[in-house]
C-alpha positions as CSV (number, residue, x, y, z in Angstrom):
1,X,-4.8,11.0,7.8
2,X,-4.8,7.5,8.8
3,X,-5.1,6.2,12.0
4,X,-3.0,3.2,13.7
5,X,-5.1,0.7,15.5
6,X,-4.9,1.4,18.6
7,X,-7.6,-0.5,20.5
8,X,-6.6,-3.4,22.5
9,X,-7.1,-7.3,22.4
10,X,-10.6,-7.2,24.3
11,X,-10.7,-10.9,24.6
12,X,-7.3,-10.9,26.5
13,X,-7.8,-7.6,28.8
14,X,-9.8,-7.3,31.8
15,X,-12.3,-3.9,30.4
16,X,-11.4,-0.9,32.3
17,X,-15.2,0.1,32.4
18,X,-18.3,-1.5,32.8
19,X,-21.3,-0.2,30.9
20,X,-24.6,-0.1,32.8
21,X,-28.1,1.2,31.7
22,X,-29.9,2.9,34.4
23,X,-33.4,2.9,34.4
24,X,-34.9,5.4,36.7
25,X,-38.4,4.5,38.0
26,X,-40.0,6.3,41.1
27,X,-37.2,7.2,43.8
28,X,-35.0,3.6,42.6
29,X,-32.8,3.3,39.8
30,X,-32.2,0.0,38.1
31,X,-28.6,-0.9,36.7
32,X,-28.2,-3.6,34.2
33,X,-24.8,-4.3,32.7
34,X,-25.1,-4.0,29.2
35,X,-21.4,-4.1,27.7
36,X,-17.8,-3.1,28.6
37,X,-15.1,-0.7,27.6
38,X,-11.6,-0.5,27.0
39,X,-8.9,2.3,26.8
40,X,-6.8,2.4,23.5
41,X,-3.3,1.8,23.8
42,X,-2.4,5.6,23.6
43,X,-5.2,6.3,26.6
44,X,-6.9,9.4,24.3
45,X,-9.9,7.3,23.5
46,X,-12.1,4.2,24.3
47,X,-13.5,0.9,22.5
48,X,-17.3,0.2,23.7
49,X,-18.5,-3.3,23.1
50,X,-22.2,-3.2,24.1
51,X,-24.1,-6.4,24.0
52,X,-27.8,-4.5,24.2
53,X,-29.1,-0.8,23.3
54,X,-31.5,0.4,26.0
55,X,-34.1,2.5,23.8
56,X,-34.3,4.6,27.4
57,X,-33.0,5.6,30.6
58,X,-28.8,6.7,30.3
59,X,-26.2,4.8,30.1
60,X,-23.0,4.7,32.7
61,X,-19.4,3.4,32.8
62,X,-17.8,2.7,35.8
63,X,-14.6,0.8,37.0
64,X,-14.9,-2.6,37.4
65,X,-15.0,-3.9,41.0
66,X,-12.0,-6.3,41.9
67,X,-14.1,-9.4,41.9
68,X,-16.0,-8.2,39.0
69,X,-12.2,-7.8,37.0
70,X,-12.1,-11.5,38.2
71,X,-15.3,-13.2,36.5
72,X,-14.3,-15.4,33.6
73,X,-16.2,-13.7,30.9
74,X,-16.9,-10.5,32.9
């Protein structure tokens, strides 16, 4: 079965996540933003760009903040 592509323009669309890798060491966890992702068109799946792998720790998507959605590049 074929599938249609679905994903959007990334360069065009503000992501509607923002990936993070979370390193936990001691009591503090450490978030560095690694990537973003987007929902397809249809909303039943996600394109994940990720700039970096983290060899360690997890990795988390969240919403963007409003004035990160803002950031030229971001």
């Amino acid at each position: 079965m074929a599938r249609s592509n679905t994903a959007p323009a990334q360069e065009t669309n503000p992501p509607d996540f923002l990936a993070w890798h979370v390193a936990n060491k001691g009591d503090k966890g450490f978030w560095t933003r690694i990537g973003a992702a987007w929902f397809h068109r249809d909303r039943k799946g996600l394109s994940l760009q990720l700039e970096v792998v983290p060899i360690n720790g997890r990795i988390v998507l969240r919403t963007p903040l409003d004035d990160q959605k803002k950031e030229p590049g971001a």
